[in-house]
PyMOL commands that place a pseudoatom at each C-alpha (Angstrom):
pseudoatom trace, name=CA, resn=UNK, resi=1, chain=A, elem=C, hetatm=0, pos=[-46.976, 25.305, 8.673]
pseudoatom trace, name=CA, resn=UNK, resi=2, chain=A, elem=C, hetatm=0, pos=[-44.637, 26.718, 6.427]
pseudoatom trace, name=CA, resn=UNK, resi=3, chain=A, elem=C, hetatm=0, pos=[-43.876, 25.003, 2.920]
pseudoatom trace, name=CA, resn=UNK, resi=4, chain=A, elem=C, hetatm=0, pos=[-41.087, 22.492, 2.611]
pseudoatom trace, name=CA, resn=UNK, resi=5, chain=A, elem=C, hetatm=0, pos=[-38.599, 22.417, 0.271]
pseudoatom trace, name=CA, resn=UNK, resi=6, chain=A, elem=C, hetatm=0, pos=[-38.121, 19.267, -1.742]
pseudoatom trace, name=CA, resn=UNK, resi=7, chain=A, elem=C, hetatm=0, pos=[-35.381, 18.006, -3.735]
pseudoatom trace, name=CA, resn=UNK, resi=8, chain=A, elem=C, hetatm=0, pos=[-35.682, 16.753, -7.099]
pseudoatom trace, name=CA, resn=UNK, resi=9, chain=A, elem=C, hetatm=0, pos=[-32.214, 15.010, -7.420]
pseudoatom trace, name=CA, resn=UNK, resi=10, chain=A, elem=C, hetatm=0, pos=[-30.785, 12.777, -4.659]
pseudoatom trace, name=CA, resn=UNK, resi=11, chain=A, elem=C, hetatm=0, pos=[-30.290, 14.826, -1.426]
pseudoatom trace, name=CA, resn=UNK, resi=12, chain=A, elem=C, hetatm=0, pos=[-26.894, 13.021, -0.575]
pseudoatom trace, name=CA, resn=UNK, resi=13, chain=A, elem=C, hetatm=0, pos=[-25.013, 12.967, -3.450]
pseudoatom trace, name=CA, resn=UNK, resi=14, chain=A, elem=C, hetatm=0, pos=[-21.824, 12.163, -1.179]
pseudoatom trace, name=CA, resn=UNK, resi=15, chain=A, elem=C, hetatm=0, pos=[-22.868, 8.873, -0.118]
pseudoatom trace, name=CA, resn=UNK, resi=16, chain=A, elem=C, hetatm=0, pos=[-23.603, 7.216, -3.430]
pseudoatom trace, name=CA, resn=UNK, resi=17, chain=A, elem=C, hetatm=0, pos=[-20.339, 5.130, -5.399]
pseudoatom trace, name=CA, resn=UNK, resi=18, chain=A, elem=C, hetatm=0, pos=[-17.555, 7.140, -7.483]
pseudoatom trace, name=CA, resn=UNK, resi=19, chain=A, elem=C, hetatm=0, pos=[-18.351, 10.043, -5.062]
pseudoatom trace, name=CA, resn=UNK, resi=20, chain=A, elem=C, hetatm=0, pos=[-14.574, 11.034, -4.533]
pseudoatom trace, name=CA, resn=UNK, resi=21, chain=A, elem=C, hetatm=0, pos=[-13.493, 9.963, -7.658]
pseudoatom trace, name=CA, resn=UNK, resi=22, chain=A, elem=C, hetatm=0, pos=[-16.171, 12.606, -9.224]
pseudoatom trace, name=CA, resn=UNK, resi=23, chain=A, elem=C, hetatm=0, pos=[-14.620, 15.287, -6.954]
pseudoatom trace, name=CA, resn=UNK, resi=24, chain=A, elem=C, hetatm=0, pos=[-11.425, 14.249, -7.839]
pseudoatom trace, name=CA, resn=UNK, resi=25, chain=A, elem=C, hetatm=0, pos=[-12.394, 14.717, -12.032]
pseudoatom trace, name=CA, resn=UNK, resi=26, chain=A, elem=C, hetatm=0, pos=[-14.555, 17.793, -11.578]
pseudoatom trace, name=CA, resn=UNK, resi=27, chain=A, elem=C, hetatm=0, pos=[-12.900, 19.325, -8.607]
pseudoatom trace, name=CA, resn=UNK, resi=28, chain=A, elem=C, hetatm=0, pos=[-15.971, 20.655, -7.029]
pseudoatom trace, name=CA, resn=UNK, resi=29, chain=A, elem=C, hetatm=0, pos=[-19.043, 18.612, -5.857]
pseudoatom trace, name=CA, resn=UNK, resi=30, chain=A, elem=C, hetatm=0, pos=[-22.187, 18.907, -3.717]
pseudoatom trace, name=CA, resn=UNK, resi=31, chain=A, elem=C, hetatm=0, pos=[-21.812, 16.847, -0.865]
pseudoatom trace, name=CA, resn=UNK, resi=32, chain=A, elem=C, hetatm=0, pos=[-25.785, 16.698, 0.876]
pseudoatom trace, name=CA, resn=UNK, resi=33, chain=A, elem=C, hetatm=0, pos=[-28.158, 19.534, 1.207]
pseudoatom trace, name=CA, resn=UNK, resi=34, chain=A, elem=C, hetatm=0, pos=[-31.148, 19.647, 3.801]
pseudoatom trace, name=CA, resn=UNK, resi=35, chain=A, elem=C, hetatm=0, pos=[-34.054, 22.306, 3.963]
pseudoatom trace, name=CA, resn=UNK, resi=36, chain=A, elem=C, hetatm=0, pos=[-34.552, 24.324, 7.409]
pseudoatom trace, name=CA, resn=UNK, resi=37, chain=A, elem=C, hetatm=0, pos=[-36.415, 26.927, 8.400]
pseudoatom trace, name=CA, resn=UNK, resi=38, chain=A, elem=C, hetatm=0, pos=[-33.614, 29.488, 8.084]
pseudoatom trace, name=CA, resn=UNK, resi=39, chain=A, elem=C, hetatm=0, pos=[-33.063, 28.503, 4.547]
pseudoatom trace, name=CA, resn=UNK, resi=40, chain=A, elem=C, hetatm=0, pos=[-31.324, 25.772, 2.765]
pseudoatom trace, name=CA, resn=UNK, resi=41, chain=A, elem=C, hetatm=0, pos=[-28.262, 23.595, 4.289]
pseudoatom trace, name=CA, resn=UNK, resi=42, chain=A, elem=C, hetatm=0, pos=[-25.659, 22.037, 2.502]
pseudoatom trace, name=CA, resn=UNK, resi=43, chain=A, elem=C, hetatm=0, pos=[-22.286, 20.624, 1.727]
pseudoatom trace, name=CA, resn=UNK, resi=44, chain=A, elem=C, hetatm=0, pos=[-19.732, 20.926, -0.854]
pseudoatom trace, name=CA, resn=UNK, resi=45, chain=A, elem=C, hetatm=0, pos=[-16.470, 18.891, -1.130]
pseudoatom trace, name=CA, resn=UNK, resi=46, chain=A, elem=C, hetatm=0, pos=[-13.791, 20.558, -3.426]
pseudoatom trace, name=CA, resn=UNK, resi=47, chain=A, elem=C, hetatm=0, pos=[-10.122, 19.059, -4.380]
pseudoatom trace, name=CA, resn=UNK, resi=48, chain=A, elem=C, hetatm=0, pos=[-7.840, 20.632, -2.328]
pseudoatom trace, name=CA, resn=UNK, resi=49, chain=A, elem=C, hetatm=0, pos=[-5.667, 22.057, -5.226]
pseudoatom trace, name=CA, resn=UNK, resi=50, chain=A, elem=C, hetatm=0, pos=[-4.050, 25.367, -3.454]
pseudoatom trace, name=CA, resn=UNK, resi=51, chain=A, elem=C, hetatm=0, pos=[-4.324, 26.925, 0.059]
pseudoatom trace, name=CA, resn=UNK, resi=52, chain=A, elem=C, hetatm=0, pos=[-6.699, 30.231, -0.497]
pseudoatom trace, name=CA, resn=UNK, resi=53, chain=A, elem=C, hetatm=0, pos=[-9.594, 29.231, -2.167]
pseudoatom trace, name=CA, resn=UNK, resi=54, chain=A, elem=C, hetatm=0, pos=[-13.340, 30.886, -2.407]
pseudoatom trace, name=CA, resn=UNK, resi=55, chain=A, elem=C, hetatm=0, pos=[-16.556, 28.545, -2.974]
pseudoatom trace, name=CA, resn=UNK, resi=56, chain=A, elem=C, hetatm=0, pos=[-19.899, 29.775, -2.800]
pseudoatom trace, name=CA, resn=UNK, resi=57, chain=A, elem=C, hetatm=0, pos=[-23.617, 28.956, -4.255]
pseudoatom trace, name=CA, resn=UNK, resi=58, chain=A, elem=C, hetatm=0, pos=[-25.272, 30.855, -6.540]
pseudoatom trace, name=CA, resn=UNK, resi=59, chain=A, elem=C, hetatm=0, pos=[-28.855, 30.609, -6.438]
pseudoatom trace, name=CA, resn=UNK, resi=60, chain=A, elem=C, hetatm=0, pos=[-32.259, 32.163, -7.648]
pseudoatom trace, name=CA, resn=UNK, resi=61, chain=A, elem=C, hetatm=0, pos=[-35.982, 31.721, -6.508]
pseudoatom trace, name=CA, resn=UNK, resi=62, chain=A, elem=C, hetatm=0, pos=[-37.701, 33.172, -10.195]
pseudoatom trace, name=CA, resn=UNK, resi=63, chain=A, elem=C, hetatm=0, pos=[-35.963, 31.153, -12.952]
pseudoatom trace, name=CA, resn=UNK, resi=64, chain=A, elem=C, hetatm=0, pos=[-32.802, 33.418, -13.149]
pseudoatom trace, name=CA, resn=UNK, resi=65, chain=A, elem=C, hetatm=0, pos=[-34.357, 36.810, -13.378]
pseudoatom trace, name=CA, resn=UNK, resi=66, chain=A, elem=C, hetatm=0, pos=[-32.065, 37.460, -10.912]
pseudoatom trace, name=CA, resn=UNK, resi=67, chain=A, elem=C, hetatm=0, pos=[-29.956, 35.115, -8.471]
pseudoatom trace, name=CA, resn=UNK, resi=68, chain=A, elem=C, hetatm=0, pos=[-27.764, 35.879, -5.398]
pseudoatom trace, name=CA, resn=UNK, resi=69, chain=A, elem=C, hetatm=0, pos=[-24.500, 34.534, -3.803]
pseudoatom trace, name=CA, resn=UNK, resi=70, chain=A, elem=C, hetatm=0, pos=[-24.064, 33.050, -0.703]
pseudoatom trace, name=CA, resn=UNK, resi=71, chain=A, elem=C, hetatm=0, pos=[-20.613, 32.416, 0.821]
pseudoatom trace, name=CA, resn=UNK, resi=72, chain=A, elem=C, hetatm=0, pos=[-19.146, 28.769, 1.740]
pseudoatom trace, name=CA, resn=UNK, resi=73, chain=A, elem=C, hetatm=0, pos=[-17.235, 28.722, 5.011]
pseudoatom trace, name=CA, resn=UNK, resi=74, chain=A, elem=C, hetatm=0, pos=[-14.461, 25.719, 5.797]
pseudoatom trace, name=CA, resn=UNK, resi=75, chain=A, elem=C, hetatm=0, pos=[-15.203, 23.107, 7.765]
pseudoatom trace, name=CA, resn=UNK, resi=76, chain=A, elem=C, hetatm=0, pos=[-12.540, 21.530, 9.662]
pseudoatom trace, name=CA, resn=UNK, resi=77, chain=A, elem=C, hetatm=0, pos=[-11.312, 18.764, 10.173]
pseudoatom trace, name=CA, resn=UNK, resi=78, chain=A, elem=C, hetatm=0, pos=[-11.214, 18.090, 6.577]
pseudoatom trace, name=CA, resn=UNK, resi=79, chain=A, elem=C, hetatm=0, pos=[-12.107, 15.070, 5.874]
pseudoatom trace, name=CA, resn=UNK, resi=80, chain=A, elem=C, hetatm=0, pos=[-9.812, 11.593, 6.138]
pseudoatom trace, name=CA, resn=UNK, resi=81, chain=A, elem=C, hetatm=0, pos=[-8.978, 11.022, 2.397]
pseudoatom trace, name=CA, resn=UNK, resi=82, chain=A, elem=C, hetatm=0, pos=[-6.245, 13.821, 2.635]
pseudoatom trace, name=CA, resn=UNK, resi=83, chain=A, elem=C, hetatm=0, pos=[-6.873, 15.350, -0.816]
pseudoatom trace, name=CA, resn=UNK, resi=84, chain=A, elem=C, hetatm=0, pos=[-10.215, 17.086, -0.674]
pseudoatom trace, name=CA, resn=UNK, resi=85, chain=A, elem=C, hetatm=0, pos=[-12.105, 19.872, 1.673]
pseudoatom trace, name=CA, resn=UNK, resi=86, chain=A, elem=C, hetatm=0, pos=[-15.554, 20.369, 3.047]
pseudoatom trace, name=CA, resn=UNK, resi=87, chain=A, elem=C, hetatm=0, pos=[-17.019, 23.796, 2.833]
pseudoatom trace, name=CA, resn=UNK, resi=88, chain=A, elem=C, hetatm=0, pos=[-20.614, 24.364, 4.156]
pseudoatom trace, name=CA, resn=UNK, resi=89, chain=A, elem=C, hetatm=0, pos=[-23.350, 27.273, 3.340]
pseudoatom trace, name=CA, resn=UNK, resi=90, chain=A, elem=C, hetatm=0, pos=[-26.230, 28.336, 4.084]
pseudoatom trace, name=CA, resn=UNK, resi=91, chain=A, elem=C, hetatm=0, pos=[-29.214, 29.770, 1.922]
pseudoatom trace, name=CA, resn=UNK, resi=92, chain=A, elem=C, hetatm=0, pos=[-31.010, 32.321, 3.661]
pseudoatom trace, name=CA, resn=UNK, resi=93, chain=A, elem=C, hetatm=0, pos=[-34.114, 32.027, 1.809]
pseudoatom trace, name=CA, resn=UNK, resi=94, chain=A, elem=C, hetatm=0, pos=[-36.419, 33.724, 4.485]
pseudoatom trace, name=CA, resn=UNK, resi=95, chain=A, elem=C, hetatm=0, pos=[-40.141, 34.749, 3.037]
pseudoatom trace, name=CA, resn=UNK, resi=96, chain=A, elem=C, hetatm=0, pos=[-39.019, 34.406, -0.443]
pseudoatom trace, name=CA, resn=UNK, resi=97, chain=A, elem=C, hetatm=0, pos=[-39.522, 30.343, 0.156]
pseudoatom trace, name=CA, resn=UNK, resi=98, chain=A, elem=C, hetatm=0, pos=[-42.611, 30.869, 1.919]
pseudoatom trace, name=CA, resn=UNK, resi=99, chain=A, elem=C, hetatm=0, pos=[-44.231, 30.195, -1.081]
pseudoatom trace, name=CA, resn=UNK, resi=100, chain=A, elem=C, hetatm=0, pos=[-45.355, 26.732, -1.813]
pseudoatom trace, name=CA, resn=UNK, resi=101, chain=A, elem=C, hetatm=0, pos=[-44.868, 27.226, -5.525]
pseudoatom trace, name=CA, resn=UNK, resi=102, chain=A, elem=C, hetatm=0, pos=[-41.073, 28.357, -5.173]
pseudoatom trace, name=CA, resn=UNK, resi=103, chain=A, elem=C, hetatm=0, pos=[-38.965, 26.820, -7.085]
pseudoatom trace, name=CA, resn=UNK, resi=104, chain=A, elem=C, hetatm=0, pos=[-35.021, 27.161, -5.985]
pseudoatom trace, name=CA, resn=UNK, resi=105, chain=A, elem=C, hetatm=0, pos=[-32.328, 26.577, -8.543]
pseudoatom trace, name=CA, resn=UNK, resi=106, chain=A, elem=C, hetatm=0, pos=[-28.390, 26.089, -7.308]
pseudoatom trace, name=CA, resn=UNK, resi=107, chain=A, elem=C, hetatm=0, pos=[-25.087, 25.801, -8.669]
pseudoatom trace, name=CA, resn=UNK, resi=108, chain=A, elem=C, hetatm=0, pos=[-22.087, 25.472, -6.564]
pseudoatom trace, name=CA, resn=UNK, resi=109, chain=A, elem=C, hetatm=0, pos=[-18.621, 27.552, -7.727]
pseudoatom trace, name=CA, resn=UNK, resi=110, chain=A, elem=C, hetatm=0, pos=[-15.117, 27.061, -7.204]
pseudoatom trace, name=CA, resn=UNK, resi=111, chain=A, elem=C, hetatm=0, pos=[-12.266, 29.408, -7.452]
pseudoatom trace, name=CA, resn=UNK, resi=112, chain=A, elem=C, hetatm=0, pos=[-8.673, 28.236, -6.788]
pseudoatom trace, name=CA, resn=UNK, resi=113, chain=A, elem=C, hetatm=0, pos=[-5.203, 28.949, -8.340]
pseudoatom trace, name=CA, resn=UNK, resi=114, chain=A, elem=C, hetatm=0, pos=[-6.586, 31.452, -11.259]
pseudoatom trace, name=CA, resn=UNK, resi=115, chain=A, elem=C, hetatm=0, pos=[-9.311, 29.149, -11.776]
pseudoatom trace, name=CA, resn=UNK, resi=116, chain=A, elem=C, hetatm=0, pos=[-12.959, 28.300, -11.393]
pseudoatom trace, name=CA, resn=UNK, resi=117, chain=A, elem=C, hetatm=0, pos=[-15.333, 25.460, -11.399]
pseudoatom trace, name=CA, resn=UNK, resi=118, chain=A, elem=C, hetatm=0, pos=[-18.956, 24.799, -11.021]
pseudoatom trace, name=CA, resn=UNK, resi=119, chain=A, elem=C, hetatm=0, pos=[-20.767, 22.176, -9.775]
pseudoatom trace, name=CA, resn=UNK, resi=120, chain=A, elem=C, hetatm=0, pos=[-24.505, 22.707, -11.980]
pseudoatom trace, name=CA, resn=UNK, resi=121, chain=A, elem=C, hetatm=0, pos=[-25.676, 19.175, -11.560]
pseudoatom trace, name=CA, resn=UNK, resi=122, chain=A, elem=C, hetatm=0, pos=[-24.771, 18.012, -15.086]
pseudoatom trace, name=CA, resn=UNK, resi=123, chain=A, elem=C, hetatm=0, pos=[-26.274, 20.660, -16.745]
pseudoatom trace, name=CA, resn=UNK, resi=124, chain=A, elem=C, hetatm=0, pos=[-29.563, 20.594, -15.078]
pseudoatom trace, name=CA, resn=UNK, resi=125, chain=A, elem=C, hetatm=0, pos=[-28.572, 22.726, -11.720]
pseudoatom trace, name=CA, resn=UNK, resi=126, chain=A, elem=C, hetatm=0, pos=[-29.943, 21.746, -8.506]
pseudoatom trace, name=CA, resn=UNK, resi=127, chain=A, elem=C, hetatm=0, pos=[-33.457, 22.045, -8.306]
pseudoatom trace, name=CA, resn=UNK, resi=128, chain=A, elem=C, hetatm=0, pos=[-35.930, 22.130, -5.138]
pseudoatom trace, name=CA, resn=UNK, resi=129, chain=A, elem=C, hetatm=0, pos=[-39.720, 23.132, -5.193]
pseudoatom trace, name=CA, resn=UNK, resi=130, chain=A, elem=C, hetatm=0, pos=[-42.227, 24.129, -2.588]
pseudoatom trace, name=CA, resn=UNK, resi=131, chain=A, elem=C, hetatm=0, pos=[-44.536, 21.662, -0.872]
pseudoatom trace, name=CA, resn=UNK, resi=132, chain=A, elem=C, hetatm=0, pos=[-47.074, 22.884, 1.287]
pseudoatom trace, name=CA, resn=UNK, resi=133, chain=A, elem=C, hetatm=0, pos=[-46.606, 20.661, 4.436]
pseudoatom trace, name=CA, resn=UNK, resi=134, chain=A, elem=C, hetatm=0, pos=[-50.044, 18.817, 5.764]
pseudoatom trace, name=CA, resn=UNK, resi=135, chain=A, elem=C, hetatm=0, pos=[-50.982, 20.208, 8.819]
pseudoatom trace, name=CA, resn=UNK, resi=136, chain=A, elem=C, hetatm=0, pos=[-51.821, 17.539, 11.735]
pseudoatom trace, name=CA, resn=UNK, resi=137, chain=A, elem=C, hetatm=0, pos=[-55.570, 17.009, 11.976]
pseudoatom trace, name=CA, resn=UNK, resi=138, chain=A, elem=C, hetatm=0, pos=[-56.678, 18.007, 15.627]
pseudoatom trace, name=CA, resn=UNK, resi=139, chain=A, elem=C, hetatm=0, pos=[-57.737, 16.121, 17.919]
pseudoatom trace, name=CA, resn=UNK, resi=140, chain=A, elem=C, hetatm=0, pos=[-56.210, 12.310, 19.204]
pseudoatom trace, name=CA, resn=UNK, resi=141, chain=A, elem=C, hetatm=0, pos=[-55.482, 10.295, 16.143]
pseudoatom trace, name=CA, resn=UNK, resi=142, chain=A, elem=C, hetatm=0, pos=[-58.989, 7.539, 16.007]
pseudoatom trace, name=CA, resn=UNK, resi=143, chain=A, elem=C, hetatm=0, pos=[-58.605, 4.302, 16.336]
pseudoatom trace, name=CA, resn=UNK, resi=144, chain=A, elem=C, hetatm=0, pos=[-60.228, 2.586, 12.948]
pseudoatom trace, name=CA, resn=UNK, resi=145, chain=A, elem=C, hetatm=0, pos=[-62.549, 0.678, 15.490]
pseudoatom trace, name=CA, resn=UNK, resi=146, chain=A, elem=C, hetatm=0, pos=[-63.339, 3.262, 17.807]
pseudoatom trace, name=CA, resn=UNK, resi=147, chain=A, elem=C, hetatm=0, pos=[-67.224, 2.537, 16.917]
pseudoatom trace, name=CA, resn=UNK, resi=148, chain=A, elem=C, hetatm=0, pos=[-67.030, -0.859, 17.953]
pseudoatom trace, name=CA, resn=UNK, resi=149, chain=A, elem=C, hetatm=0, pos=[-68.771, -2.229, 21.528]
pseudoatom trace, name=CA, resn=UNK, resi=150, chain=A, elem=C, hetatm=0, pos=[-66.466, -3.133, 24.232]
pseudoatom trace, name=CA, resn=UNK, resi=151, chain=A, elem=C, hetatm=0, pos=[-67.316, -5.776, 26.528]
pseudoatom trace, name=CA, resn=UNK, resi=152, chain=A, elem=C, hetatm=0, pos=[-66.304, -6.719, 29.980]
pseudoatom trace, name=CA, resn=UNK, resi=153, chain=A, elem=C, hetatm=0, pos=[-66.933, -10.071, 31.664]
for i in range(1, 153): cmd.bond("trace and resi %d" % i, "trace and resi %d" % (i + 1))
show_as sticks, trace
zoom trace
């Protein structure tokens, strides 16, 4: 089977406390990301600040030798608190992650009214690495007593 991507910060950083009050102070944060097999899957909440505004992800798979860009595409409904958006992307990481040594790094960017933020995890950017998934042994799974005697009366 093909590796797995693992994070190494918490995969749903929308869900834990001061979530939209750290969007609302830093104007751009990731929402959840999950690993596929067409790449990686995530979400990004951003303080709605003007109408046209551009986020995307920049990523690399060799330590920043190089990176690339993927777009963010608006998700509506926006959410219920009125004052922020979803966008979602998706990292097309094909054979490059078929690797279980990969290691993908992320940072999210916002652009809005003549500015732009980024979302880089505190400093330390987002950070997933290749796991080689276990493969299923074959055969039915054995019962631990499976050598002892059965008796019928």
């Amino acid at each position: 089977p093909p590796p797995l991507l693992e994070p190494l910060f918490p995969p749903q950083p929308g869900t834990s406390p001061g979530f939209a009050e750290r969007v609302r102070q830093h104007k751009v944060r990731l929402e959840w990301v999950r690993a596929e097999p067409a790449g990686l899957r995530g979400a990004v909440r951003v303080l709605n600040l003007a109408y046209e505004k551009v986020v995307s992800v920049r990523y690399t798979l060799n330590g920043w030798a190089s990176c690339a860009e993927a777009a963010a595409t608006y998700q509506p409904p926006g959410p219920a608190d009125g004052i922020t958006d979803r966008f979602a992307f998706l990292l097309p990481l094909g054979t490059a992650a078929a690797a279980a040594e990969t290691a993908l790094e992320f940072a999210v960017r916002y652009r809005v009214a003549g500015a732009e933020y980024w979302d880089n995890n505190e400093g330390k950017n987002y950070r997933l690495r290749g796991r080689q998934r276990v493969p299923p042994a074959d055969g039915p799974p054995q019962d631990p007593d499976s050598s002892a005697w059965i008796h019928f009366i």
